[in-house]
N, C-alpha and C positions, 0 to 999 in steps of 0.2 A: 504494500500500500504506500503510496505517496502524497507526501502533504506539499501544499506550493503557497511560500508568502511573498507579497510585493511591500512596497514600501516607494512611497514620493523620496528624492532627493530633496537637500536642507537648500533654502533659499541661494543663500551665496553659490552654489554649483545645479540652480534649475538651468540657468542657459543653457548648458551644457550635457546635465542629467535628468533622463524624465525620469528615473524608476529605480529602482534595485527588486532583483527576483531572487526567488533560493529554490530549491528543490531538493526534498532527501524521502528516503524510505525503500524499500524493496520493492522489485519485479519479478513475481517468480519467471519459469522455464519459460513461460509463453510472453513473447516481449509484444510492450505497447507500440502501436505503428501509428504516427501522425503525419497526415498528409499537410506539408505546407506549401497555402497560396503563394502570391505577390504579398509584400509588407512591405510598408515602409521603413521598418526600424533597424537600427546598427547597434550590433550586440557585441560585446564582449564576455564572453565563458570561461566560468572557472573548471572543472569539475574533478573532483579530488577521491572521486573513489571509481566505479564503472564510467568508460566515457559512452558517448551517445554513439550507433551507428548509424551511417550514412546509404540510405538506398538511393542509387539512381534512378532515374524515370524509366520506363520499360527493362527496369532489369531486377533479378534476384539476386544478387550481388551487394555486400554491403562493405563499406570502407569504413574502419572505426574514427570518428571527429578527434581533432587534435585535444590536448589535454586542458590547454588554453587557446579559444579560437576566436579570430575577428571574423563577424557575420555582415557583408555588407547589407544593405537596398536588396530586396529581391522583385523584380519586377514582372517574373510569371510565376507558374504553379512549375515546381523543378522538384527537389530530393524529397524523400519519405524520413522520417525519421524513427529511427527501431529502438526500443528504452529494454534494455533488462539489465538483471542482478540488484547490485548496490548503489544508489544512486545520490551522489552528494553534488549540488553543483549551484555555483551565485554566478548571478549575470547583469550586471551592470548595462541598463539601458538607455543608451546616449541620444539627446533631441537629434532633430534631423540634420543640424552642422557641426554638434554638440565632441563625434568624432574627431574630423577635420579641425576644426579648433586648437581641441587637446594637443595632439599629438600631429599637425601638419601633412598628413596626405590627405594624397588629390583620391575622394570618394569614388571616382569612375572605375577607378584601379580595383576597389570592393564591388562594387556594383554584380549585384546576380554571385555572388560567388560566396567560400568561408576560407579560410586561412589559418596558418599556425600561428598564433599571437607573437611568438618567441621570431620566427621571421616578416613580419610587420612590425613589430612595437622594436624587437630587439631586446640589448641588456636590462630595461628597466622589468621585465616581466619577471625572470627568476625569484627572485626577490619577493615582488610582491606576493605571486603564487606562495610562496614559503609563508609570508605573514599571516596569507588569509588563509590557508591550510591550518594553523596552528589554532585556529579557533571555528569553535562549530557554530554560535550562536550567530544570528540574522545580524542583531544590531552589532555586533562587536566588530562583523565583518562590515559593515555599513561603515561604522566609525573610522574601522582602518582605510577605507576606498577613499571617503570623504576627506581622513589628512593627507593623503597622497596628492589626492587631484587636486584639493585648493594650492599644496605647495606648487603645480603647473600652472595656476593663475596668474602671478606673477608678473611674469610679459606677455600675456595673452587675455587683457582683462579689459581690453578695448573696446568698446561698442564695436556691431557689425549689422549695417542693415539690412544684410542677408538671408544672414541668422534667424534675427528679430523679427523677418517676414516667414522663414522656412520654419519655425518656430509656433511663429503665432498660427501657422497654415493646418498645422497636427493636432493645435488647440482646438481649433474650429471645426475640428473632423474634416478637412478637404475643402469646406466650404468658403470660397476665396477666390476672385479672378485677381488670373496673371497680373494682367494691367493695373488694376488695382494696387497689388504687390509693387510692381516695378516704381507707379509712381510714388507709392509713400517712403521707397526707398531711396529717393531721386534718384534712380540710375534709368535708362532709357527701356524699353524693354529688351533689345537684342544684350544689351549690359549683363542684365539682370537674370536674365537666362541663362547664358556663359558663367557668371559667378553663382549661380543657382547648381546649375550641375558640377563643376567641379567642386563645391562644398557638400553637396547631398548625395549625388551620384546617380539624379534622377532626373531628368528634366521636370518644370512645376507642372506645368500639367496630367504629365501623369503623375506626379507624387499625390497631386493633390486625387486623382482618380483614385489610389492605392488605400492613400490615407480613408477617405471615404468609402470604400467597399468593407478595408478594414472595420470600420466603427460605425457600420450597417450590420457585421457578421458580429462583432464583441456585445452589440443590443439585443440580437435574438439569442447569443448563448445566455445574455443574464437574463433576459425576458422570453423564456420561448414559447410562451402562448399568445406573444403578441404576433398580429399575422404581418406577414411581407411587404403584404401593401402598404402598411401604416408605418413600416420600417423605412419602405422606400420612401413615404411621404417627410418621414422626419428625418430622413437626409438627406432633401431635396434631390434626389433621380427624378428624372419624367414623369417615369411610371414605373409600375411592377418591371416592366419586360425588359427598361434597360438597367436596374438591379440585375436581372438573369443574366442580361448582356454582360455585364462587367465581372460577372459570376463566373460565368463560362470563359471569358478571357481573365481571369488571374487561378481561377483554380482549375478549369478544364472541365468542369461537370457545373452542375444545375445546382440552386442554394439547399434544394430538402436533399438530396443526392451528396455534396461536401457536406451538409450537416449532420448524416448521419454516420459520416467516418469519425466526426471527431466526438458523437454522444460518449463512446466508450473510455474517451481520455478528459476526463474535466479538469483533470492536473495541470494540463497544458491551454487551457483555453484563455492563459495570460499570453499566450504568445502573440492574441488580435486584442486585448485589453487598448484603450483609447484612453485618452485624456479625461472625457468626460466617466471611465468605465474604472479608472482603478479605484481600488481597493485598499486600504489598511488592513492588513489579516496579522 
């Protein structure tokens, strides 16, 4: 059985931090498979005891996830994800420039893909892994993330109207024209687009599609007697059918169809969690 807590970042590090997750408890023999959409978010994983396997798309084949891994943008429905054994793992969930900021790459390079922390971050990661390993509790490891990354504030505590637009765009569930964005940023639109994607790794328009599909899907797992239509209505889609639409292209099946893969995993249903959706557990 698995228990899964989230937790907001502390003021001084929201620009940069939507969330902390954790996950522990056993999987017996038969491992949990979660299909994941398109998302917006960029994760960093710890995981300190079993690591996660990786299923490709049409294949039986699985690759074990590195031990600490950068998750960029994923922009369709791509790997399966297989959980068994021991399961210890905290994942630090970074806003949508929140990444880039930190630690200075260009998001395109993450984009649709996951990687080994240790060859993206480098020397700063042994270390850390060691600190947050030596403690099991949520907030102890929270406390230790939080003195790390305020001491990378430093020289990087700049306002950025990028950010602050890419930002406010995930707050809103999606709900946000470009234009709009671009001018409160003063930057022109084609500007703004350019420094949009290499901070995010998404062009806005479909982030913002992503972000929205996302936080249409995280309202019906915490409400699921509310019906589709009313979903669609309260994330401004058209209608029912371009919900479906946008359904079909980031997951590849229909919303009762992807909904009924992940009934069996509620563990993980923090993974489409929104702004408007998280939790204190």
């Amino acid at each position: 059985m698995l228990q899964t807590k989230m937790a907001p970042s502390s003021a001084v590090l929201r620009p940069y931090v939507w969330a902390y997750g954790m996950t522990t408890g056993q999987v017996g023999p038969i491992p949990l498979v979660i299909s994941l959409p398109a998302r917006p978010k960029q994760l960093l994983t710890f995981s300190f005891e079993d690591t996660y396997r990786i299923r490709r798309p049409d294949s039986d084949h699985s690759d074990a996830s590195p031990r600490v891994a950068v998750v960029g943008p994923q922009t369709h429905a791509g790997a399966r994800l297989s959980v068994c054994g021991s399961i210890d793992s905290f994942t630090i969930h970074f806003q949508a420039c929140g990444f880039n900021r930190l630690f200075g790459i260009p998001m395109t390079e993450l984009t649709d893909a996951a990687y080994d922390a240790y060859a993206v971050i480098g020397p700063q990661i042994p270390s850390f892994e060691h600190q947050l390993g030596d403690v099991s509790g949520f907030g102890e490891r929270i406390k230790l993330v939080e003195e790390r990354l305020i001491r990378m504030l430093v020289c990087r505590n700049t306002p950025d109207q990028v950010a602050i637009a890419a930002n406010n765009l995930f707050a809103s569930n999606g709900i946000h024209s470009v234009s709009a964005m671009a001018a409160e940023s003063g930057l022109s639109p084609r500007q703004f687009e350019r420094r949009f994607l290499a901070q995010v790794g998404v062009p806005p328009k479909l982030y913002a599609r992503i972000i929205r599909f996302n936080a249409a899907l995280d309202h019906k797992l915490r409400l699921p007697c509310r019906a589709w239509t009313q979903i669609a209505n309260d994330h401004e889609f058209y209608d029912q059918m371009h919900l479906v639409h946008d359904c079909r292209a980031f997951t590849g099946e229909s919303p009762s169809r992807f909904l009924a893969h992940l009934a069996g995993v509620p563990e993980f249903h923090t993974f489409f969690a929104t702004e408007n959706g998280l939790r204190n557990q």
